[in-house]
PDBQT receptor file of N, H, CA, C and O in Angstrom, charges set to zero:
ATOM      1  N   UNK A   1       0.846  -1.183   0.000  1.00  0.00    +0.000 N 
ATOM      2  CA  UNK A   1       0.000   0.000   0.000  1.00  0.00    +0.000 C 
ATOM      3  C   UNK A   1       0.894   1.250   0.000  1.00  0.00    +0.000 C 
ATOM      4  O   UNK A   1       1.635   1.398   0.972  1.00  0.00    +0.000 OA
ATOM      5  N   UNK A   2       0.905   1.992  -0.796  1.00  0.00    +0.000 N 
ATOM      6  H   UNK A   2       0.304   1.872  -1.585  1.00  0.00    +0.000 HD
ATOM      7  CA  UNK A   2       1.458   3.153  -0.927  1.00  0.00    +0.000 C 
ATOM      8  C   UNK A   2       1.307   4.156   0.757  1.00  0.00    +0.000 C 
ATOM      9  O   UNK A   2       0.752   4.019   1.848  1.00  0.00    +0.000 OA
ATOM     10  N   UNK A   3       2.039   4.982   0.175  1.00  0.00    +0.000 N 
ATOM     11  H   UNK A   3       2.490   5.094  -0.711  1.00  0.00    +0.000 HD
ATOM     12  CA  UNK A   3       2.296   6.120   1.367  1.00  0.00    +0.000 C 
ATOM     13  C   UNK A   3       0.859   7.518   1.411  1.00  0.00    +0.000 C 
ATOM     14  O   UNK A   3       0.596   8.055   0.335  1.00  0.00    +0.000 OA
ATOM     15  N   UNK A   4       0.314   7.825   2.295  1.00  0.00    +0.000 N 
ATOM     16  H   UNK A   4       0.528   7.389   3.169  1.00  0.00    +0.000 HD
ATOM     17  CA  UNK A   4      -0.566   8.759   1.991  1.00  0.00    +0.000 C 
ATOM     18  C   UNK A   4       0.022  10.391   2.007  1.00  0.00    +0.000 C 
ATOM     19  O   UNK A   4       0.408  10.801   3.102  1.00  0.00    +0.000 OA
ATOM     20  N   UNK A   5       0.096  11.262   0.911  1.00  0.00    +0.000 N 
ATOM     21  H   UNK A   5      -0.217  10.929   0.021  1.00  0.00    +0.000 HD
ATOM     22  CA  UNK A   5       0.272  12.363   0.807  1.00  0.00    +0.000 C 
ATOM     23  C   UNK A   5      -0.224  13.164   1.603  1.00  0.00    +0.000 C 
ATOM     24  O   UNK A   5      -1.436  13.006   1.750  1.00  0.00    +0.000 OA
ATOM     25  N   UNK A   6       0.420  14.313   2.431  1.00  0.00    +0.000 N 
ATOM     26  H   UNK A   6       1.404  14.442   2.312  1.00  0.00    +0.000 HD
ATOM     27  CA  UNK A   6      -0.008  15.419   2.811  1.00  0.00    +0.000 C 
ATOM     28  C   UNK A   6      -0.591  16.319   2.057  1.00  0.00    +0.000 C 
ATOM     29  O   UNK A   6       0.198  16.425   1.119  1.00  0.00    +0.000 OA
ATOM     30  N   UNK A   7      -1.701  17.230   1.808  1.00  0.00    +0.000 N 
ATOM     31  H   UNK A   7      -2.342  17.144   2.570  1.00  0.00    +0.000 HD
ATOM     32  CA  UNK A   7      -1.958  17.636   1.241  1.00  0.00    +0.000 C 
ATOM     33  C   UNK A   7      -0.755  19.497   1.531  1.00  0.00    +0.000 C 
ATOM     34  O   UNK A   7      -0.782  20.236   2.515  1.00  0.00    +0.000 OA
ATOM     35  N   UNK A   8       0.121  19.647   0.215  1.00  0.00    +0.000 N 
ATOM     36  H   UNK A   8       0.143  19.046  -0.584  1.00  0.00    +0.000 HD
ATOM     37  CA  UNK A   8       0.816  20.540   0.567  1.00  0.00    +0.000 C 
ATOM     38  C   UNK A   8       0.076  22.070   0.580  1.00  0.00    +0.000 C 
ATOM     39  O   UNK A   8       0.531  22.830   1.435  1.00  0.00    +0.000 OA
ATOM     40  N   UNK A   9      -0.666  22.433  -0.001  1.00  0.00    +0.000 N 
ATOM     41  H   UNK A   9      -1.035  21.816  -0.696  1.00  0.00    +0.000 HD
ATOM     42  CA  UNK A   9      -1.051  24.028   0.452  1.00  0.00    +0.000 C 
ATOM     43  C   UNK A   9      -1.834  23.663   1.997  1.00  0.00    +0.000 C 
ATOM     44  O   UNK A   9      -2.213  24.617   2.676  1.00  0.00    +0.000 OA
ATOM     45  N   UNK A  10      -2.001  22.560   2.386  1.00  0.00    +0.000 N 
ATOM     46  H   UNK A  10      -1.693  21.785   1.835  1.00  0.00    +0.000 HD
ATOM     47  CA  UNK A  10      -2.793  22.868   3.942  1.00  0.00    +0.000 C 
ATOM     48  C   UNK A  10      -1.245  22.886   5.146  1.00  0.00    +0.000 C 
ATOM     49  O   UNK A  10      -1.056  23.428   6.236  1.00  0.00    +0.000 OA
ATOM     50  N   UNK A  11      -0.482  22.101   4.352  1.00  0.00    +0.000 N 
ATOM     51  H   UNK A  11      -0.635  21.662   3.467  1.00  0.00    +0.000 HD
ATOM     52  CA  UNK A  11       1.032  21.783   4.902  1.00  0.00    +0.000 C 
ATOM     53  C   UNK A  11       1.742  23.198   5.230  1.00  0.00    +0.000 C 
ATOM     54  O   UNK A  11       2.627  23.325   6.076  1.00  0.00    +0.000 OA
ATOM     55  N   UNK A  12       1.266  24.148   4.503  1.00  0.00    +0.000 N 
ATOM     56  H   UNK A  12       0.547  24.044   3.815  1.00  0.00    +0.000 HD
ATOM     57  CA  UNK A  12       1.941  25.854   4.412  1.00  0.00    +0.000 C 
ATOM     58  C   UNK A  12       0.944  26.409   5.217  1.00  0.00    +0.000 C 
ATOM     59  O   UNK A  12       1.281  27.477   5.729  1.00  0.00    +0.000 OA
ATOM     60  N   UNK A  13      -0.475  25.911   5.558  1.00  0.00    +0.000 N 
ATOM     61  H   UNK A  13      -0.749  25.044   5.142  1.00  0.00    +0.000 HD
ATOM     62  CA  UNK A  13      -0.859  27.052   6.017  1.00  0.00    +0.000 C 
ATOM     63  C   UNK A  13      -1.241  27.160   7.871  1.00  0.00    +0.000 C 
ATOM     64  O   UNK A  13      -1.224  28.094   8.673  1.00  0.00    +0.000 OA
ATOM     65  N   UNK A  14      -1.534  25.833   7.965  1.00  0.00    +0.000 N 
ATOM     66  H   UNK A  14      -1.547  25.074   7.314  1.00  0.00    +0.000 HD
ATOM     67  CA  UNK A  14      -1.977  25.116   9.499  1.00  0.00    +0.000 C 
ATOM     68  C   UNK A  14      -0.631  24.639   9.724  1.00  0.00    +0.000 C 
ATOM     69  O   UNK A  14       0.194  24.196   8.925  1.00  0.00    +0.000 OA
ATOM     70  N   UNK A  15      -0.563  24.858  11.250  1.00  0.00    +0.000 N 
ATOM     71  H   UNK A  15      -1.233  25.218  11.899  1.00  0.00    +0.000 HD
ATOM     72  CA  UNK A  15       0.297  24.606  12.270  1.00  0.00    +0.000 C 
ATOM     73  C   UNK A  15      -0.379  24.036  13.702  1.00  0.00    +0.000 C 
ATOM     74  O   UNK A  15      -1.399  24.506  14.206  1.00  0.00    +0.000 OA
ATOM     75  N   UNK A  16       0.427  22.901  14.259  1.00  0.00    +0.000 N 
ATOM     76  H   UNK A  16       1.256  22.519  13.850  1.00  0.00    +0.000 HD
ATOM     77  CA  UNK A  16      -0.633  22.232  15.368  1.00  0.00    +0.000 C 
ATOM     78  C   UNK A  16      -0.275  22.383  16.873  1.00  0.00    +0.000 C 
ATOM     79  O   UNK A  16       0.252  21.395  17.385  1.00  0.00    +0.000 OA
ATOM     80  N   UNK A  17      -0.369  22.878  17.229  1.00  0.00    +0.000 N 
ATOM     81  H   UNK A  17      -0.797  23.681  16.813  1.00  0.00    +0.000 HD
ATOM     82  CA  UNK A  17      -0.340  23.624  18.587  1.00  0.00    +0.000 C 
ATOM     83  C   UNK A  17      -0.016  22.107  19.687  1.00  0.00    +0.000 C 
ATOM     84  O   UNK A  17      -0.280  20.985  19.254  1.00  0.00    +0.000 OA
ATOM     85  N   UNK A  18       0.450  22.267  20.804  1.00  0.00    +0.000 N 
ATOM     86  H   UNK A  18       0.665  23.178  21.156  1.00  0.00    +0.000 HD
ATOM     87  CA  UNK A  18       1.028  21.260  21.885  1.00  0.00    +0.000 C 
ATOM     88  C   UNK A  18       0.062  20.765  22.061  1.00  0.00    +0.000 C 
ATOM     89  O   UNK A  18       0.295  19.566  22.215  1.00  0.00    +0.000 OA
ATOM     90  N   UNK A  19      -1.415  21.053  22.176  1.00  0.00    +0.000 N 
ATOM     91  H   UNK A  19      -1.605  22.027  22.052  1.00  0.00    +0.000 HD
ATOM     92  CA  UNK A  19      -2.599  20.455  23.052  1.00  0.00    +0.000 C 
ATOM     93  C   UNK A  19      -2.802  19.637  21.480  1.00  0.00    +0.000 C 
ATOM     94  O   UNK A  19      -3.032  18.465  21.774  1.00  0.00    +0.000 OA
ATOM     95  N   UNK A  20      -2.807  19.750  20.298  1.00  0.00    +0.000 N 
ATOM     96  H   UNK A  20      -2.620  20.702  20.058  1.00  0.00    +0.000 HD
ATOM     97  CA  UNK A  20      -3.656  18.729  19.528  1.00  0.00    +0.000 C 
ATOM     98  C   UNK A  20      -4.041  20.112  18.452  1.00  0.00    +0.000 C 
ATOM     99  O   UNK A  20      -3.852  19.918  17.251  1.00  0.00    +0.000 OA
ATOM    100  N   UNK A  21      -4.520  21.346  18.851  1.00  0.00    +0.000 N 
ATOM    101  H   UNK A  21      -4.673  21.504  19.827  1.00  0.00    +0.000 HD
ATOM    102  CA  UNK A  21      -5.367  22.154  18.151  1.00  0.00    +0.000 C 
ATOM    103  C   UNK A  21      -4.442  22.840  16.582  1.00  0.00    +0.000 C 
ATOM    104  O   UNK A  21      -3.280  22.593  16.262  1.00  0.00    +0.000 OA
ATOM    105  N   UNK A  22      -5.092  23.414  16.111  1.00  0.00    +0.000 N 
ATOM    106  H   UNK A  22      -6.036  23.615  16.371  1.00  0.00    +0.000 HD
ATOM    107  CA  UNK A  22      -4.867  23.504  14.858  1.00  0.00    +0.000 C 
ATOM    108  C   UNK A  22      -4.617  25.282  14.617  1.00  0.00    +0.000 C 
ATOM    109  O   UNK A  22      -5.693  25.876  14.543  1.00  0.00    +0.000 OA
ATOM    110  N   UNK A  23      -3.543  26.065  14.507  1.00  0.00    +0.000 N 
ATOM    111  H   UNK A  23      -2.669  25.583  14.567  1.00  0.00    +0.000 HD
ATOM    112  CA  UNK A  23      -3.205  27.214  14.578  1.00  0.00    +0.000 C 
ATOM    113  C   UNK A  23      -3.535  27.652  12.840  1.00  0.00    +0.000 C 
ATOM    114  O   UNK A  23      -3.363  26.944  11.848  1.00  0.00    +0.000 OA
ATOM    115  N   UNK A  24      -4.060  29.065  12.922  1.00  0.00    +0.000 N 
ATOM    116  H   UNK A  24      -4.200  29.640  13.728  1.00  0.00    +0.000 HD
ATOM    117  CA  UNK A  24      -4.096  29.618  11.222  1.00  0.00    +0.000 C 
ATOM    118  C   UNK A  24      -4.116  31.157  11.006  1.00  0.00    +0.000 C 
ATOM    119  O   UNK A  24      -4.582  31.824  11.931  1.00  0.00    +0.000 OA
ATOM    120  N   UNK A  25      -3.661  31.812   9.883  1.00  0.00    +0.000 N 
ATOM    121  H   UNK A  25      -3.282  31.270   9.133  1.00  0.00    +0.000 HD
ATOM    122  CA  UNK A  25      -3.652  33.202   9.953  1.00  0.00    +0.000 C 
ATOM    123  C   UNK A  25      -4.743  33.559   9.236  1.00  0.00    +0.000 C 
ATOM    124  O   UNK A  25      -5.243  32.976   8.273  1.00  0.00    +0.000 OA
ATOM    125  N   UNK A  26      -5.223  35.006  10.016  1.00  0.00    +0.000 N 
ATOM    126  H   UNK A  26      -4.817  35.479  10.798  1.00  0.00    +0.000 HD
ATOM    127  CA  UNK A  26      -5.854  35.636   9.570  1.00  0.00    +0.000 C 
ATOM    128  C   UNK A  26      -5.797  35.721   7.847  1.00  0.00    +0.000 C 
ATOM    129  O   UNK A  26      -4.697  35.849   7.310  1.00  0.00    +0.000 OA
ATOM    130  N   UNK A  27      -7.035  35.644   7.029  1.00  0.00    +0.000 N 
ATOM    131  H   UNK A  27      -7.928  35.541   7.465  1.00  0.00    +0.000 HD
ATOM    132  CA  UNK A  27      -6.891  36.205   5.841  1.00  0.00    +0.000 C 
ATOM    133  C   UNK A  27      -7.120  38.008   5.328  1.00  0.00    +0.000 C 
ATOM    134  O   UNK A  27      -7.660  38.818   6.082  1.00  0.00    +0.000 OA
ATOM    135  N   UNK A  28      -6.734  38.280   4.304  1.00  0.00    +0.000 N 
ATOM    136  H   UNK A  28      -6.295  37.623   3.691  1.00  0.00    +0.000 HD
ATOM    137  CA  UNK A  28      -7.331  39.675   4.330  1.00  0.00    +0.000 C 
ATOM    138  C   UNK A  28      -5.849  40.645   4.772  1.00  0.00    +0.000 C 
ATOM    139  O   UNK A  28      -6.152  41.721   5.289  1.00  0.00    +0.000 OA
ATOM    140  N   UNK A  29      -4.860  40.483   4.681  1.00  0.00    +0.000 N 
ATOM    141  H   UNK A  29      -4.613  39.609   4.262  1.00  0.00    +0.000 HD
ATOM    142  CA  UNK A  29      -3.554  41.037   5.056  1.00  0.00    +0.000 C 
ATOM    143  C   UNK A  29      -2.378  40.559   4.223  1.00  0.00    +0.000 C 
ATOM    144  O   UNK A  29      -1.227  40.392   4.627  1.00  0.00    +0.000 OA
ATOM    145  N   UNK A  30      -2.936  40.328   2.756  1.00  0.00    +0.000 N 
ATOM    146  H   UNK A  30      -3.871  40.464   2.428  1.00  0.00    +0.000 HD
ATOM    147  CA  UNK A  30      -1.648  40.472   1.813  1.00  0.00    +0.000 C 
ATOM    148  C   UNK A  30      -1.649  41.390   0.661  1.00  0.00    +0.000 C 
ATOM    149  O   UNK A  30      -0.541  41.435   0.126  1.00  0.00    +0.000 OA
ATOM    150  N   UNK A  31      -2.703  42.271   0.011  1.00  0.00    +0.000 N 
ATOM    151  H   UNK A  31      -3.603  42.234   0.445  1.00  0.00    +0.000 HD
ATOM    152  CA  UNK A  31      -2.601  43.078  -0.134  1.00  0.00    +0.000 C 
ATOM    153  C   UNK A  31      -3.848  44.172  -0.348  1.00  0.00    +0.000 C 
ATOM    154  O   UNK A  31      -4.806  44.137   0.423  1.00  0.00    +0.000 OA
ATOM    155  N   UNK A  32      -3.798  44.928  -1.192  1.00  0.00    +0.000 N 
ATOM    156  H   UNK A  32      -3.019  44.956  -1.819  1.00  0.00    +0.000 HD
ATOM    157  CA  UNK A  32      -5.011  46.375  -0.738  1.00  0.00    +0.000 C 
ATOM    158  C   UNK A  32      -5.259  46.570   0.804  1.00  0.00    +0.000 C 
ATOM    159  O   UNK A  32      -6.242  46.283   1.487  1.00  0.00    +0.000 OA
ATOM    160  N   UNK A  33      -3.820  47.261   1.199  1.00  0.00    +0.000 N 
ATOM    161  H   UNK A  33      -3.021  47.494   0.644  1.00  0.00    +0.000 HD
ATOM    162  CA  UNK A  33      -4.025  47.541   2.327  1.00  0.00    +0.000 C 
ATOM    163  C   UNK A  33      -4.270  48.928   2.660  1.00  0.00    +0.000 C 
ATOM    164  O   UNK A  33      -4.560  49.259   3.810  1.00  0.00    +0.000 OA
ATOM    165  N   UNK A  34      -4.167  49.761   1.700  1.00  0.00    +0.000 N 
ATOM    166  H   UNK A  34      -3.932  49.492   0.766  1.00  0.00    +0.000 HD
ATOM    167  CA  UNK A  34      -4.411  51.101   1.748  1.00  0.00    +0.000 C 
ATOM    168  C   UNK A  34      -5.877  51.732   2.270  1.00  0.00    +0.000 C 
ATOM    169  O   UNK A  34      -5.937  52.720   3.001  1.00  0.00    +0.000 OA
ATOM    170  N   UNK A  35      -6.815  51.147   1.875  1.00  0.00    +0.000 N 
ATOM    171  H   UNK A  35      -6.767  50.344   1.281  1.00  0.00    +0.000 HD
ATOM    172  CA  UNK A  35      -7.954  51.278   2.639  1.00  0.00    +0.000 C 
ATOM    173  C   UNK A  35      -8.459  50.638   3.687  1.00  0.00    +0.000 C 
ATOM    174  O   UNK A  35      -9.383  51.209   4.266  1.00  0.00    +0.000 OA
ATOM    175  N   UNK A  36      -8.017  49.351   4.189  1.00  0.00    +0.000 N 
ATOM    176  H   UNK A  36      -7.267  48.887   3.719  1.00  0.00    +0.000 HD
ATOM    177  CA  UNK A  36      -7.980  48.835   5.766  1.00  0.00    +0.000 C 
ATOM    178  C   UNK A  36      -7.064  50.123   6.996  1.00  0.00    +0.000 C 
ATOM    179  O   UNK A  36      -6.007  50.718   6.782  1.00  0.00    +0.000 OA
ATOM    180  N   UNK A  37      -7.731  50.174   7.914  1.00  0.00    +0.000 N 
ATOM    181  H   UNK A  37      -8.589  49.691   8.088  1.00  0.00    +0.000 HD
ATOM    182  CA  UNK A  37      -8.037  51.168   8.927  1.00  0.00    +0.000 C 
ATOM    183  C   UNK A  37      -6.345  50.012   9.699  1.00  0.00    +0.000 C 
ATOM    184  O   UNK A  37      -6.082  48.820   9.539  1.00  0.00    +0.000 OA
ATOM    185  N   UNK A  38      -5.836  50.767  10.237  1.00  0.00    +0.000 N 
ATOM    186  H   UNK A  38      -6.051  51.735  10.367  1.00  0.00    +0.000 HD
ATOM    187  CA  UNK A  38      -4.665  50.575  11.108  1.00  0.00    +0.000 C 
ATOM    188  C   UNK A  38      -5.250  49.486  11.898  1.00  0.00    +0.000 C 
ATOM    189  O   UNK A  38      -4.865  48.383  11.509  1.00  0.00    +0.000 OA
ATOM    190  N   UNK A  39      -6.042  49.460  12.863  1.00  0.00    +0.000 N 
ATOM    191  H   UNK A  39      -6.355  50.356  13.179  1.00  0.00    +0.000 HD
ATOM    192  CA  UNK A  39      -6.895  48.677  13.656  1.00  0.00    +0.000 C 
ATOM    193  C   UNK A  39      -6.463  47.268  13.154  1.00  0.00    +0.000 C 
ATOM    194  O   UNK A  39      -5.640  46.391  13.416  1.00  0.00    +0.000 OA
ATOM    195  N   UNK A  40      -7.661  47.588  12.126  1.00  0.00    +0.000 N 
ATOM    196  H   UNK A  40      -8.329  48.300  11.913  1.00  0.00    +0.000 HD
ATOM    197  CA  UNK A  40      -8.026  45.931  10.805  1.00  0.00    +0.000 C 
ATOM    198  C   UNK A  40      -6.844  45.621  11.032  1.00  0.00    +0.000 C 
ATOM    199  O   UNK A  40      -6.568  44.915  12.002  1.00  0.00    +0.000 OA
ATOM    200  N   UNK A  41      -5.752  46.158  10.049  1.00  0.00    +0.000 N 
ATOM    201  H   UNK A  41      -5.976  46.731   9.261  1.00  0.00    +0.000 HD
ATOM    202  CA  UNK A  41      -4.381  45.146   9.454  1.00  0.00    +0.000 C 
ATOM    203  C   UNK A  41      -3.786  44.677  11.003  1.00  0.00    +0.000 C 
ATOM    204  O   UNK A  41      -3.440  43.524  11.259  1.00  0.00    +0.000 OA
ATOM    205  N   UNK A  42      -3.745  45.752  11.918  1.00  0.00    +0.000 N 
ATOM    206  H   UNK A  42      -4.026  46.689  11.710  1.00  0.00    +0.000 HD
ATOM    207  CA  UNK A  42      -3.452  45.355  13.504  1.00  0.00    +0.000 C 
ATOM    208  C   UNK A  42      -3.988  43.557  13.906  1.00  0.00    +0.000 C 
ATOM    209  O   UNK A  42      -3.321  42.522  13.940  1.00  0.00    +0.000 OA
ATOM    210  N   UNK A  43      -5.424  43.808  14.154  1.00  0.00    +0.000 N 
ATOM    211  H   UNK A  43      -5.965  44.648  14.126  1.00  0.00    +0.000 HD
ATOM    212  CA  UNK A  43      -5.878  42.642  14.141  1.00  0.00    +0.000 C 
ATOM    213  C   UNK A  43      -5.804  41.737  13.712  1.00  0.00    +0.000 C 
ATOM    214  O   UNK A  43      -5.575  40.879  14.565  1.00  0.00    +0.000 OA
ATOM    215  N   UNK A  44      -5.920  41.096  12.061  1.00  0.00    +0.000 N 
ATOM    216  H   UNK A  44      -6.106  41.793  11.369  1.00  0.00    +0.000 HD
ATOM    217  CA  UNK A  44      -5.688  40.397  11.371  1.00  0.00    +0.000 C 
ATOM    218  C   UNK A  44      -3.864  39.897  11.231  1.00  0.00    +0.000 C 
ATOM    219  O   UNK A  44      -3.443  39.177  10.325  1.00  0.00    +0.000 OA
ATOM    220  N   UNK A  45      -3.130  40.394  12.187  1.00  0.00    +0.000 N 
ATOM    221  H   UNK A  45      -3.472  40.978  12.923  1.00  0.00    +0.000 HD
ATOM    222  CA  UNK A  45      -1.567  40.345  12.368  1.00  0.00    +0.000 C 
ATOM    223  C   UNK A  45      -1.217  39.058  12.887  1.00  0.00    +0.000 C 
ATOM    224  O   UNK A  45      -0.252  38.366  12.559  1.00  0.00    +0.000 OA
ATOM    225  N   UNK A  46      -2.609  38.673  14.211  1.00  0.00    +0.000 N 
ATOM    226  H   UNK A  46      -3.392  39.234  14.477  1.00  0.00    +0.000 HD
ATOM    227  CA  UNK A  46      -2.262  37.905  14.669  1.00  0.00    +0.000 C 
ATOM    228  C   UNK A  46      -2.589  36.163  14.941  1.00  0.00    +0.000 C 
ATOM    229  O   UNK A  46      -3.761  35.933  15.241  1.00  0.00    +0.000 OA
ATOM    230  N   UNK A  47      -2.060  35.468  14.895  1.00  0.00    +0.000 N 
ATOM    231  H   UNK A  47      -1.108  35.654  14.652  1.00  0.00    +0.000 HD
ATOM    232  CA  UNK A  47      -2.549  33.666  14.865  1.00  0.00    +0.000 C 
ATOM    233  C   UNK A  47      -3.914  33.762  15.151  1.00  0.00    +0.000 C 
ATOM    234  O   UNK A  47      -4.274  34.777  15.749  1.00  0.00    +0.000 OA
ATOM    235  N   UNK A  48      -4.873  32.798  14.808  1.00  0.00    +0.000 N 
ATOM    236  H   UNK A  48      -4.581  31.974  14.323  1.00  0.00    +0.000 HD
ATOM    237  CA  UNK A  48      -5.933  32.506  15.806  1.00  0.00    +0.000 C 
ATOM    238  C   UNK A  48      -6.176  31.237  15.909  1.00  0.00    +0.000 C 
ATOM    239  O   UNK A  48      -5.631  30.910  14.855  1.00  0.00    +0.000 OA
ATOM    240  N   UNK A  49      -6.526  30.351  16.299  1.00  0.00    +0.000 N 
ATOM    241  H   UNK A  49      -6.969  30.617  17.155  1.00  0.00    +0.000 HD
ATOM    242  CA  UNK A  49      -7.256  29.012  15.963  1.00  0.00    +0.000 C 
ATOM    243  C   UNK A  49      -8.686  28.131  14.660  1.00  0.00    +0.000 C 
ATOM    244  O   UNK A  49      -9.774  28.643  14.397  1.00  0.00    +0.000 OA
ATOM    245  N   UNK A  50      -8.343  27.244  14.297  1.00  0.00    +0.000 N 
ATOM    246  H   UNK A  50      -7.459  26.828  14.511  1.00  0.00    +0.000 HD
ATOM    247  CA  UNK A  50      -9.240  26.939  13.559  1.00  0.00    +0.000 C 
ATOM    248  C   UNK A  50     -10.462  26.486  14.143  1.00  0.00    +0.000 C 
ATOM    249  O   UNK A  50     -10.367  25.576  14.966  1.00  0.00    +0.000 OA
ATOM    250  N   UNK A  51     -11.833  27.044  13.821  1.00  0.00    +0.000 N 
ATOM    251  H   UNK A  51     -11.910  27.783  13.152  1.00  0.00    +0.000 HD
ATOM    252  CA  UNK A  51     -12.923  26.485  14.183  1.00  0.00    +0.000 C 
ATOM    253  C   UNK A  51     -13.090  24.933  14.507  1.00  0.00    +0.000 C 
ATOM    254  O   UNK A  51     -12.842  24.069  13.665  1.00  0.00    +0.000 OA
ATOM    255  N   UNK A  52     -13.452  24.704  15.566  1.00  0.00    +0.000 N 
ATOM    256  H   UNK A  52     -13.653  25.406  16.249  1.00  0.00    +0.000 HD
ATOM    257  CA  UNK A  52     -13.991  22.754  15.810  1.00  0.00    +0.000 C 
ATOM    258  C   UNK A  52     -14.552  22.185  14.687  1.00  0.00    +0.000 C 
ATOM    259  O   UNK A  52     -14.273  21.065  14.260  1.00  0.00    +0.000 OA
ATOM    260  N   UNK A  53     -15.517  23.131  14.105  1.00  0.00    +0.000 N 
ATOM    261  H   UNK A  53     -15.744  24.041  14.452  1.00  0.00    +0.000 HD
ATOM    262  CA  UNK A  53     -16.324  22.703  12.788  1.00  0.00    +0.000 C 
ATOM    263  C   UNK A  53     -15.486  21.733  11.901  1.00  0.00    +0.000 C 
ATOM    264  O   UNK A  53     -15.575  20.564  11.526  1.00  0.00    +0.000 OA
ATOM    265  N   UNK A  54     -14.270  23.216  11.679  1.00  0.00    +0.000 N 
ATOM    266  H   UNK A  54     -14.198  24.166  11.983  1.00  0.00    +0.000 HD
ATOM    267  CA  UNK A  54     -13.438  22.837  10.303  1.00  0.00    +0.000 C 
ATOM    268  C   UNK A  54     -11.890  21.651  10.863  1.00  0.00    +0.000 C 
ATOM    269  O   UNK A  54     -10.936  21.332  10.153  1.00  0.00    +0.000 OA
ATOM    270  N   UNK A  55     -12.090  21.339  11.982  1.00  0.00    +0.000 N 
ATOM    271  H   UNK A  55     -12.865  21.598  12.559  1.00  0.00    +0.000 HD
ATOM    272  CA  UNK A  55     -10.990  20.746  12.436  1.00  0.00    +0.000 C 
ATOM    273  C   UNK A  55     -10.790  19.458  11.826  1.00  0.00    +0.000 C 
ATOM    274  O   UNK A  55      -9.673  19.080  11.472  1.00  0.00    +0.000 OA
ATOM    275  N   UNK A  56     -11.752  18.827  11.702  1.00  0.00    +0.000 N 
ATOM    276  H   UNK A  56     -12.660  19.133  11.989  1.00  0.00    +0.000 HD
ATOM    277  CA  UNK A  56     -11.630  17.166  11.056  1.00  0.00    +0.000 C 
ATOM    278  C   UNK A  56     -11.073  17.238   9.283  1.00  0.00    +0.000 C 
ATOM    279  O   UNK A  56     -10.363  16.576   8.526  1.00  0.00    +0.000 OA
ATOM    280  N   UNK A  57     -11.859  18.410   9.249  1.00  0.00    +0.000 N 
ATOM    281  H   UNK A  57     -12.436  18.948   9.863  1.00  0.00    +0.000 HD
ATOM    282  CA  UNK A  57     -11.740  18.363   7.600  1.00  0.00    +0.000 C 
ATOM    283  C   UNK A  57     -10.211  18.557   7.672  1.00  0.00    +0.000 C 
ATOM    284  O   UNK A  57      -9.645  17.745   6.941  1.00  0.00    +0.000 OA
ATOM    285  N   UNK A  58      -9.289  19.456   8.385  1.00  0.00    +0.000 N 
ATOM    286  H   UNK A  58      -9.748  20.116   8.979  1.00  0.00    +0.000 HD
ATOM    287  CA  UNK A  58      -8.317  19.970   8.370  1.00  0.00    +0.000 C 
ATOM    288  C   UNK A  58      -6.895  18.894   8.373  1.00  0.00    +0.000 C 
ATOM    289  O   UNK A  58      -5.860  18.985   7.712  1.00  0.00    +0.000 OA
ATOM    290  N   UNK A  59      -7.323  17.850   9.410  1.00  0.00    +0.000 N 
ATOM    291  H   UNK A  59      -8.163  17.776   9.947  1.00  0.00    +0.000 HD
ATOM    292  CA  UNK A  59      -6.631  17.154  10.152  1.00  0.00    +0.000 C 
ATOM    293  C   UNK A  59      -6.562  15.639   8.743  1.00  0.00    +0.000 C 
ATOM    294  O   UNK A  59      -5.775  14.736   8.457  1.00  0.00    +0.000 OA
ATOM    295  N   UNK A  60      -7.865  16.133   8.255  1.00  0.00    +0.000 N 
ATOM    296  H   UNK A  60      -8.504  16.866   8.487  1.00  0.00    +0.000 HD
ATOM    297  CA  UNK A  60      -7.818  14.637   6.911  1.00  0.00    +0.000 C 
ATOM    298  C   UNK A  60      -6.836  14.994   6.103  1.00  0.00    +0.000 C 
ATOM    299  O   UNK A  60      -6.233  14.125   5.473  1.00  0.00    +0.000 OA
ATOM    300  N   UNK A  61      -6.440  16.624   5.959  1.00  0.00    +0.000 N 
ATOM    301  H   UNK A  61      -6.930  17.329   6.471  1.00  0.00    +0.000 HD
ATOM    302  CA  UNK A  61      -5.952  17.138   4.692  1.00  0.00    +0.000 C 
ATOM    303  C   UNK A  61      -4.477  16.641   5.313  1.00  0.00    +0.000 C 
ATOM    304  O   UNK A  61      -3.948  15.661   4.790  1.00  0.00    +0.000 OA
ATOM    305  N   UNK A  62      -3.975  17.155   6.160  1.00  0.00    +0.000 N 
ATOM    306  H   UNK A  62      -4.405  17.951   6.585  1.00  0.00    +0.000 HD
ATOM    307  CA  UNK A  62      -2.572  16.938   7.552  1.00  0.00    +0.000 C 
ATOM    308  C   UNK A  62      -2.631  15.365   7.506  1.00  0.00    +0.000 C 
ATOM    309  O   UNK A  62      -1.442  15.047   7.532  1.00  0.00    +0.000 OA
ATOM    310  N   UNK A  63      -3.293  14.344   7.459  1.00  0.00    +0.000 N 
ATOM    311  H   UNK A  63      -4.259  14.602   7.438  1.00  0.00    +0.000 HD
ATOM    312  CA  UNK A  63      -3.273  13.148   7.782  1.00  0.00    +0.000 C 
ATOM    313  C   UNK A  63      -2.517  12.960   9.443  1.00  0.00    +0.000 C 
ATOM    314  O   UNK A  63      -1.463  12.383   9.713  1.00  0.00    +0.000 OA
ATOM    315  N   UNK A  64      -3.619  13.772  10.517  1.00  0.00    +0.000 N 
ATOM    316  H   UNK A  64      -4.475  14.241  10.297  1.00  0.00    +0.000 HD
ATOM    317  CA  UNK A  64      -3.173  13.362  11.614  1.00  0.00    +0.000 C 
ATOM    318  C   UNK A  64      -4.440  12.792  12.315  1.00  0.00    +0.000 C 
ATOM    319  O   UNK A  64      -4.354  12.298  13.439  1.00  0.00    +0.000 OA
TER     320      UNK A  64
């Protein structure tokens, strides 16, 4: 039986945190930033977590 592939654009974008959970960046902060308010691009700067929803789907793509 062959080897199962990671899926590589989920491989670049999720990172898995010590407890199990699934780390991801904000979208909306690579470019037309000229009209986002200081705040916005502020906010969107930083990690957040992936929804429970989307976690399984995430973890099939990761094969963990």
């Amino acid at each position: 039986m062959p080897k199962v592939k990671t899926n590589s654009g989920a491989k670049k974008r999720f990172k898995l945190t010590g407890s199990g959970k699934i780390k991801r960046k904000h979208a909306f902060k690579s470019h037309i930033l000229t009209k986002k308010t200081t705040k916005q691009k502020r906010n969107l700067t930083h990690a957040t977590l992936v929804h429970k929803s989307d976690e399984a789907n995430i973890k099939k793509l990761l094969n963990i």
